[in-house]
C-alpha positions as CSV (number, residue, x, y, z in Angstrom):
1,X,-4.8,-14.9,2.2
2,X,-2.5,-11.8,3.5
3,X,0.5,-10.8,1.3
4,X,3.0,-8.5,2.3
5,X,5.0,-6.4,-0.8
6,X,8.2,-6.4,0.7
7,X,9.4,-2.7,-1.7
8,X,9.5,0.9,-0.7
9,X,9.0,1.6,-4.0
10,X,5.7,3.3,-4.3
11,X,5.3,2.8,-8.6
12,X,6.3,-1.0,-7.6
13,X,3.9,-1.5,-5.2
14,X,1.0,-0.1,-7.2
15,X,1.9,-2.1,-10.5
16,X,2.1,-5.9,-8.4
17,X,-1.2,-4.4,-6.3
18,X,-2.9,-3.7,-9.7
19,X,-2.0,-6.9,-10.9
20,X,-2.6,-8.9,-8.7
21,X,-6.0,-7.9,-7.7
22,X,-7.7,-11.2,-6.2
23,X,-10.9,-11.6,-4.0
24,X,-9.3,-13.5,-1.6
25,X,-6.0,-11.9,-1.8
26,X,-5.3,-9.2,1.1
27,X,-2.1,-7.0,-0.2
28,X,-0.5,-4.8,2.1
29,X,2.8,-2.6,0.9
30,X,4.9,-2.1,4.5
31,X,3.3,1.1,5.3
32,X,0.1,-0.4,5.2
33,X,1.2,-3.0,7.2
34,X,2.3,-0.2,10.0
35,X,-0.7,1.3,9.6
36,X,-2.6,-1.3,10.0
37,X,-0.6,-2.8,13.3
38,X,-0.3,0.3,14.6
39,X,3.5,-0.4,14.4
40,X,6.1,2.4,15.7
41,X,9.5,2.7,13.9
42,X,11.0,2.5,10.3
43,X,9.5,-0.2,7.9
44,X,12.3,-2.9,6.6
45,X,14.7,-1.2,4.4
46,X,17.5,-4.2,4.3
47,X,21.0,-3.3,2.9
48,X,21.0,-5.5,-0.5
49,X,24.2,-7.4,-0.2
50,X,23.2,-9.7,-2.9
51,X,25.5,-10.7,-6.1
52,X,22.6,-11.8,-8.1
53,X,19.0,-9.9,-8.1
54,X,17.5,-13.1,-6.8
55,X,19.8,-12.8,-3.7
56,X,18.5,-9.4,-3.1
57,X,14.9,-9.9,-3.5
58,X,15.6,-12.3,-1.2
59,X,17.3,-10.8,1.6
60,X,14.3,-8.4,1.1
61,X,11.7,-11.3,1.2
62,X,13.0,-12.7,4.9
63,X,13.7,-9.1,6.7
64,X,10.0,-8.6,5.8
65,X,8.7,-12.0,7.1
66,X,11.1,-11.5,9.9
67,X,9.1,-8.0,10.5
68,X,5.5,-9.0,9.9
69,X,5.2,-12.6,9.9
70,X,2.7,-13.1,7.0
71,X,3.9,-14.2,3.4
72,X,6.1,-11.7,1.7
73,X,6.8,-10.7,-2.3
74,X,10.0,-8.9,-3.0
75,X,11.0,-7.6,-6.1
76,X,15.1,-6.9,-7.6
77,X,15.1,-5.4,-10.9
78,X,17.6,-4.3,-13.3
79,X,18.2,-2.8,-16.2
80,X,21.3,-4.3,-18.0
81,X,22.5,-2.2,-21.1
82,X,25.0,-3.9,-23.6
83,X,27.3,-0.7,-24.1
84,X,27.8,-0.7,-20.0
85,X,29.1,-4.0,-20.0
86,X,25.8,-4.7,-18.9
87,X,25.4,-2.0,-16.4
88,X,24.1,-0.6,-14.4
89,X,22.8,-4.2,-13.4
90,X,22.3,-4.5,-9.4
91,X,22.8,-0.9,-9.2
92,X,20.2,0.5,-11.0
93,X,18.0,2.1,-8.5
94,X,21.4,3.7,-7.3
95,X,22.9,4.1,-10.7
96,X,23.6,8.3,-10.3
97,X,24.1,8.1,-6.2
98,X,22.6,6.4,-3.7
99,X,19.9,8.6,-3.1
100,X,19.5,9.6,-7.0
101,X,16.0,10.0,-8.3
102,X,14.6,8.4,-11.4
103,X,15.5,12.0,-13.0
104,X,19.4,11.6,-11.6
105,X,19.2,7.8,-13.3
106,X,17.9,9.3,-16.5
107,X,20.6,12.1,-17.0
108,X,23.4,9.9,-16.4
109,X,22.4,7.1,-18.7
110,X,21.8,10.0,-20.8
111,X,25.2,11.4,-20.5
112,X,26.8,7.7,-20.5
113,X,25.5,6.5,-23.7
114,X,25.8,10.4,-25.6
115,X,27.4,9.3,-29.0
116,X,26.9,6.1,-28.5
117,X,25.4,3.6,-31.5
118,X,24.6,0.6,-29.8
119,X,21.5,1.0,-27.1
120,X,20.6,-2.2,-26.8
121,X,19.5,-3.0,-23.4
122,X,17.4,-5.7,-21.2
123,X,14.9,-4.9,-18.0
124,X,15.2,-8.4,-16.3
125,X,12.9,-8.7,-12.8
126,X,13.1,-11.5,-9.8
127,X,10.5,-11.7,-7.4
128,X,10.8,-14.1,-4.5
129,X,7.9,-15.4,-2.2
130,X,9.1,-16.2,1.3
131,X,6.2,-17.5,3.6
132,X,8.3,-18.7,6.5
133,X,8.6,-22.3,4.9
134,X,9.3,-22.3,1.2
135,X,11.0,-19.2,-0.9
136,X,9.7,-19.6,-5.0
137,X,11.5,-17.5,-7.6
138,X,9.9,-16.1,-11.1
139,X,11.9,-14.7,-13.3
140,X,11.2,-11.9,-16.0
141,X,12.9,-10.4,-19.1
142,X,12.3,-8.0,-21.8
143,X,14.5,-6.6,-24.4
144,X,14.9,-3.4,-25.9
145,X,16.3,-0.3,-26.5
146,X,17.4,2.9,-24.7
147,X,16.1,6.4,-26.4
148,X,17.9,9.5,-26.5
149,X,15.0,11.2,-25.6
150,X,12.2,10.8,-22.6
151,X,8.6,9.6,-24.0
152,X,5.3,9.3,-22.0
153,X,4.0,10.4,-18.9
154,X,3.6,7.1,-17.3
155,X,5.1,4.7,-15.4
156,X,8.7,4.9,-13.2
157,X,12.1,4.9,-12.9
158,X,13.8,4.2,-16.9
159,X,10.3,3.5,-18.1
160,X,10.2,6.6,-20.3
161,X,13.5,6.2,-22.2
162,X,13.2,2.6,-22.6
163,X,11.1,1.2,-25.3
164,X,10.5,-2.2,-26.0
165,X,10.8,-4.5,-29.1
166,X,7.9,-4.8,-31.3
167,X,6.5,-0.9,-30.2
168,X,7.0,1.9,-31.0
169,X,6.8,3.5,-27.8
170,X,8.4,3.3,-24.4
171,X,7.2,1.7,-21.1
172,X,6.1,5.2,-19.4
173,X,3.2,5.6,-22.7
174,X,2.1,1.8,-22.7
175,X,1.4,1.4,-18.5
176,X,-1.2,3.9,-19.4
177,X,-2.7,2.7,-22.5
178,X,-1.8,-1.0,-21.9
179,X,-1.5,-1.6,-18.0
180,X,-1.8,-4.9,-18.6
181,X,1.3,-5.4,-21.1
182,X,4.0,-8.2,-20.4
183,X,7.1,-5.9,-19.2
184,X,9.5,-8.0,-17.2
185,X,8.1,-7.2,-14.0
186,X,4.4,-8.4,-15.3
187,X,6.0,-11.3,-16.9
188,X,7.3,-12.8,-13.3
189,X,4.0,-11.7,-12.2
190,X,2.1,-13.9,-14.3
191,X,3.9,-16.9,-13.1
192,X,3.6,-15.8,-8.9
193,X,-0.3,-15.9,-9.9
194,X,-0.2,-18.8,-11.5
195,X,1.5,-20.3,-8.5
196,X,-1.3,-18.6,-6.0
197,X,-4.3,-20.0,-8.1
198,X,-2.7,-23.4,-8.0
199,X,-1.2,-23.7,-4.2
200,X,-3.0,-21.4,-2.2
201,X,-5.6,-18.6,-3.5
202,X,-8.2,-21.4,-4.6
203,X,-8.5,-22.7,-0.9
204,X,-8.3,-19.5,0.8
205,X,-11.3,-18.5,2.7
């Protein structure tokens, strides 16, 4: 079976590859897709109109099927803290500028929450699978808190200021000493392999 990870997000595309490592699975990101095809342009890079992250990952889901026709896996994640009224939410790839890096993102939640007690916060991930017939959502959600401080090498994006229940450290030290540890994005990933073993890896050939 082909799989198409419908993300230009490099550090997303490696954790789901990682993951879902399969014999019979074929995963392509979208430049390996081009590559592969020999395909001339830009890769899909839809404007995410969506009001809920399912919507987006989505409307990220179809432009990719649209593109390549094989199955496609898109990912909307967001990082919801309780002192922003739940923000940044839907924006938090963009949450310092629409072409802020993870750095930008970090020094303005930084800045946002400075003085600020409560830094309780929630990563919450949707991935849809769109395969021209059926779209199937899995959900994902971890809580935590936000540090004042960056921790660990690892990881992307918020991973080194946000550090889970239970640990003691944040997500950037444990995707290198635990790869395999249930964050929110792993979570939903559990469930999308659970759904290939049932419906489709075990008769792939």
């Amino acid at each position: 079976m082909e799989l198409l990870i419908a993300s230009n997000n490099a550090g997303k595309v490696q954790e789901i590859k990682s993951y879902l490592l399969h014999p019979n699975l074929k995963i392509y990101s979208l430049q390996d897709w081009q590559t592969a095809k020999k395909l001339k342009g830009s890769v899909p890079d839809p404007e995410e109109t969506g009001q809920t992250y399912q919507e987006n990952s989505l409307i990220k889901a179809k432009a990719a099927y649209q593109w390549a026709r094989i199955p496609c896996l898109a990912d909307d994640t967001g990082l919801e803290v309780e002192a922003l009224d739940n923000g940044p939410g839907l924006y938090t790839a963009r949450y310092a500028g629409v072409n802020a890096s993870y750095a930008d993102n970090i020094a303005k939640m930084k800045n946002d929450l400075s003085g600020v007690v409560n830094r309780r916060a929630k990563f919450k991930a949707c991935l849809v699978y769109f395969d021209g017939d059926q779209q199937v959502v899995f959900n994902g959600e971890i809580s935590g808190e936000i540090l004042t401080v960056e921790q660990g090498a690892g990881g992307f994006g918020y991973d080194p200021i946000f550090k889970p229940d239970g640990r003691d450290v944040t997500f950037a030290d444990l995707k290198i000493s635990e790869p395999q540890y249930p964050t929110h994005r792993i979570q939903a990933l559990i469930k999308f392999r659970e759904f290939l073993l049932a419906s489709k890896l075990h008769t792939a050939q």
